[in-house]
N, C-alpha and C positions, 0 to 999 in steps of 0.2 A: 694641863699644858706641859709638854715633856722640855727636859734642861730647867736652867733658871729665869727667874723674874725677868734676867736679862736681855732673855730670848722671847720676841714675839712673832708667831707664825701666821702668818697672816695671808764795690764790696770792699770797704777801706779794713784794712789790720791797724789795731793799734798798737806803736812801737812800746811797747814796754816789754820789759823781763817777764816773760808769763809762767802758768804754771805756780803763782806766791796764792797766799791768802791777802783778803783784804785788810785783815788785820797786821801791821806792820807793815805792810807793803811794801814802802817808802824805804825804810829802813833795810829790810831783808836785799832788798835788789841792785842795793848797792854796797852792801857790805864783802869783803873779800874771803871767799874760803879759803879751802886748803889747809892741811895741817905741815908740822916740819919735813914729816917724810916725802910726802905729796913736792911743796914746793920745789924737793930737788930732782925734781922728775922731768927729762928733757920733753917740750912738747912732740906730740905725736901727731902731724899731720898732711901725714901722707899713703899710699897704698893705692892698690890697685885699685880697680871699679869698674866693677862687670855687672851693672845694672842700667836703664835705661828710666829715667823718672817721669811721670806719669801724673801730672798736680790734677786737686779738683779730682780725682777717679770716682768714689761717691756721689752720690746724687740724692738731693732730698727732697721726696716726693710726695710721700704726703700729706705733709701738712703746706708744701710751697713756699717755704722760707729759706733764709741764708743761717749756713752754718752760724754759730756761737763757737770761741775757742774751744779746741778739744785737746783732753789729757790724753784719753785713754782707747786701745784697738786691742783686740784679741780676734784670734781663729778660731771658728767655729768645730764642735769636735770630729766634723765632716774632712777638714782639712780644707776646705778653700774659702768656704763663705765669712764674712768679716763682720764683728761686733764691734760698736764704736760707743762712744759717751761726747756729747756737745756740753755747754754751758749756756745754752737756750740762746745768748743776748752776746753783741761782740764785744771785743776789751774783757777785761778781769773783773770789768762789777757790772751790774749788781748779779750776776749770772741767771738763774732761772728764778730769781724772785718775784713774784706776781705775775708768773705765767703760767700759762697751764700746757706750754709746747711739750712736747715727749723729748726726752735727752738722752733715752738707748736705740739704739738703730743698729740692723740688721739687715747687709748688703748682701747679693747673690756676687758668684766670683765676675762677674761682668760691672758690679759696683750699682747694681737697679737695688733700691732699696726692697725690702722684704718687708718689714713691720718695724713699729717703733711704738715705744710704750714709757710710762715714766712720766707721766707729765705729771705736776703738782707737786711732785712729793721731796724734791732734790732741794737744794740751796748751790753747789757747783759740786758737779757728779765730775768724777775724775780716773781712780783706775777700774779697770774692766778685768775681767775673768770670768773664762769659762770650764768646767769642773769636766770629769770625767762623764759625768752624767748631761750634760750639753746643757747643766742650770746657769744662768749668768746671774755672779756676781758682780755689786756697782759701789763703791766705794764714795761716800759726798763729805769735801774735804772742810767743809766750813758750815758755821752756823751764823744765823744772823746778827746783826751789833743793833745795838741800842738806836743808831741814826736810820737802819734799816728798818728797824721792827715801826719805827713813827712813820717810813713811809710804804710801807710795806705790811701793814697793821693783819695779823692773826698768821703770820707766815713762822709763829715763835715754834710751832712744833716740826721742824727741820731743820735737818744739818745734823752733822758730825756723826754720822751713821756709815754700816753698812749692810745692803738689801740683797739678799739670793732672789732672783726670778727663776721662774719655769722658762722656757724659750715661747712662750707666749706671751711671757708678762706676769703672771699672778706672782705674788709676793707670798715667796713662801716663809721664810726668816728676816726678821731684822734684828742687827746687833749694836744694842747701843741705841740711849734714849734719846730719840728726835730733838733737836733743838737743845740738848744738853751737852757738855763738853767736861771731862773729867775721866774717870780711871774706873779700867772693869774690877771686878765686873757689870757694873751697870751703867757704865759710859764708856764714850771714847774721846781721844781729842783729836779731830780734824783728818782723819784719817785716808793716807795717800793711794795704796793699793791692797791688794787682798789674792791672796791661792789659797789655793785647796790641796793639800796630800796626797797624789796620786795612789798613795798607798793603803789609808786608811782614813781621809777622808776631814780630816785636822783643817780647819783651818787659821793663816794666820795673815794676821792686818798691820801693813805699818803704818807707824804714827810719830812724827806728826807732822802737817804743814805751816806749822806757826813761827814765827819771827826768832830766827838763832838767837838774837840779842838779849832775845827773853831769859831773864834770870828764872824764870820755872818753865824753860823748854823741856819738853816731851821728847826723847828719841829712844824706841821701842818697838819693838815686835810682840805683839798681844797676841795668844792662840788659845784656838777651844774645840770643842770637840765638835763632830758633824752633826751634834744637837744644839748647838749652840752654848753648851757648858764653857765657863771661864778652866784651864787648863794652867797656864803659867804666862807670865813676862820675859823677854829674853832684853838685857840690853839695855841703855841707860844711854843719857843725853853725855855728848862728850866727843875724843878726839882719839882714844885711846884704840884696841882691839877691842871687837864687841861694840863699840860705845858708836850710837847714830847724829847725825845732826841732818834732820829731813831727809831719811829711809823713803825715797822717794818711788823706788817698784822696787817687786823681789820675784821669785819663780823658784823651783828645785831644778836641780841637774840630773841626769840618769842615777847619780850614785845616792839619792836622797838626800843630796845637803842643798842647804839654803841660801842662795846668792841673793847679796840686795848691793842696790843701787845707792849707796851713802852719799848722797849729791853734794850738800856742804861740805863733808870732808873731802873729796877730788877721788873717789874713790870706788872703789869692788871690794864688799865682802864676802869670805865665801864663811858659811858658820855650820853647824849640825843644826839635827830638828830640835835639840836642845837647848842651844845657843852657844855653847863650844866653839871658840874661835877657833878656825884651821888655816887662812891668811887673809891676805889681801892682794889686788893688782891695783897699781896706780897707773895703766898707759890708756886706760879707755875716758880719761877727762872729765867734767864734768858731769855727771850722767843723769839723765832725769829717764830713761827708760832703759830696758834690756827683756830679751828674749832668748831663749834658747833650744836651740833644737837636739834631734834627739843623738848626734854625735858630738854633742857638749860646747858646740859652737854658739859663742857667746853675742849679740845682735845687740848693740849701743846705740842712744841717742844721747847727745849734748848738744842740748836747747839754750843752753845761758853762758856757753864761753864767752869771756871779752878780756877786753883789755883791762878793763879794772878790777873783775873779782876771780880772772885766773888768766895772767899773764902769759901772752904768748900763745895759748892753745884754741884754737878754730872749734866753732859749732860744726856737727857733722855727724856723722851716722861713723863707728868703729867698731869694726868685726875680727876677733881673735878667738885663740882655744882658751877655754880653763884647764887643759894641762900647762899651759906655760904661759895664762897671759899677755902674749905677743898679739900685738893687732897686725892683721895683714893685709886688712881692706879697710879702706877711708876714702866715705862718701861726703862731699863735701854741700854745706848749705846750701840752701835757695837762696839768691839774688833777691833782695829788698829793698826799695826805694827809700832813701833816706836814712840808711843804715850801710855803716864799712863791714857790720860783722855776719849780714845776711840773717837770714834766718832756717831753722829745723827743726822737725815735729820731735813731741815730747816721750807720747806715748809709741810702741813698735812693737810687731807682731810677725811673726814668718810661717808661709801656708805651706805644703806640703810637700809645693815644687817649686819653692827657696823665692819664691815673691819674699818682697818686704814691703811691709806697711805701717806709714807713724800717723798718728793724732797732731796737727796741727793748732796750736796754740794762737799763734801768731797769724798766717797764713790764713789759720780755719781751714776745717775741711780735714779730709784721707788723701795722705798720697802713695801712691804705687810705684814700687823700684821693680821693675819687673828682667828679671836675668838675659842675658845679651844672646 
């Protein structure tokens, strides 16, 4: 077997903070980010909006069920067709535990589902990615807890993985021992999203989704190589440059460096494939997704602004350049019953003719910003 051991080839929303683990949950969702720099950043929410929104575009057909919260969307390498991840079950628990529904799905550009595969194997599948070679990667951000596995009995080998499919579904790699939690190379911990190197083919996983409050938080960039070999760590739990607090998605820019999503800290990093800190933007808020196209235009989601863990700044969709991190478009949340702050999809992907598409959490379901 080529690489190491560590490589085997093989409709109500519920109002809560989505997108946490179940571990901590309580804790994390209501704790306040933001670091010093961050805090003194005026909020940003406002701009243009030349999109038309489009809820529910998706359709899930066949198996005949209602979405479960979803993290993650990516573009297929066709450029229009759409790759999604659910969490089987609505609300944050128990997500696909004791089901055997499929949690990857694959829409034509009309949102008719195409196939869908995955079922059994996930515990809460989260980010999505799709490779140069049109393989989908699925990232499953949690494993199961002691109260789960009593009622959930032989579900202990998932979670804290992540799975390369072919675009049929066969599982060609997984990274990271099922149902194990810990540090590669022969684990991972809870692992949020995952790319592939356009250039060579590297891939790297962030980590982790677990409770900030945790005095052994995980915040990390794990990469290996296109065998699956463990390569290096970038990056450590913290507030600092370099340092993550739930590296929540990341993507490359045309120049080959590494932008992630530091959601805890209020933040954009941009880093080398080495981990070499080169800055940061504070105006894109809270961010629990980003995409970017190929004129470096940078495509935000914030899914958990409020009033108590980031003062002042609105959920919403913020699009600016990474030459000067200025946002010049701000798309503002979904209207939600029972909720001042509304809500907005977590995950976000943009097809070739500047559609935009996020994973809804909350909401559930794909929604479509389709250009005016």
């Amino acid at each position: 077997m080529p690489g190491s051991a560590f490589v085997r080839i093989s409709t109500a929303a519920l109002i809560v903070v989505v997108g946490i683990g179940l571990q901590g949950l309580r804790t994390h969702a209501q704790q306040r980010g933001g670091t010093a720099r961050t805090d003194l950043v005026t909020p940003v929410n406002s701009g243009a909006n030349p999109y038309r929104v489009i809820r529910d575009w998706a359709q899930l057909q066949s198996e005949a069920r209602l979405w479960g919260g979803s993290n993650g969307v990516a573009i297929d390498r066709d450029g229009k067709s759409v790759w999604a991840t659910d969490r089987c079950s609505p609300g944050t628990a128990p997500g696909c535990l004791g089901t055997r529904a499929n949690p990857v799905h694959h829409f034509d550009e009309s949102g008719k589902e195409i196939r869908s595969f995955g079922g059994g194997m996930f515990v809460w599948p989260h980010g999505i990615h799709v490779d140069r070679d049109g393989n989908v990667w699925v990232t499953d951000a949690r494993a199961a807890g002691g109260d789960e596995l009593a009622k959930f009995p032989g579900e202990d080998k998932k979670g804290s993985v992540v799975v390369k499919f072919s675009p049929d579904g066969t599982v060609l790699m997984t990274l990271g021992t099922p149902g194990v939690r810990g540090n590669p190379p022969k684990a991972l911990t809870d692992p949020t999203d995952v790319v592939t190197d356009p250039a060579n083919g590297d891939v790297y996983v962030a980590e982790s989704h677990t409770d900030v409050a945790d005095p052994g938080l995980v915040g990390r960039i794990s990469v290996f190589d296109k065998r699956g070999k463990f390569l290096r760590g970038i990056g450590t739990s913290g507030t600092g440059p370099g340092e993550f607090r739930t590296p929540h998605a990341i993507e490359f820019d045309s120049h080959g460096r590494l932008i992630v999503a530091d959601r805890h800290n209020h933040r954009i990093q941009i880093l080398t494939k080495q981990g070499s800190f080169v800055r940061e933007y504070d105006d894109f808020g809270r961010t629990s997704g980003l995409a970017i196209d190929r004129s470096d235009v940078i495509y935000t989601t914030d899914s958990e602004s409020t009033a108590r863990v980031h003062p002042g700044w609105q959920r919403g969709i913020r699009i600016g350049s990474l030459k000067d991190g200025k946002v010049t478009v701000f798309v503002p949340p979904h209207a939600l019953p029972n909720s001042q702050d509304g809500t907005m999809g977590e995950g976000i992907a943009i097809d070739s003719a500047g559609n935009i598409f996020t994973a809804e959490a909350q909401l559930r379901g794909v929604t479509k910003y389709a250009r005016k």
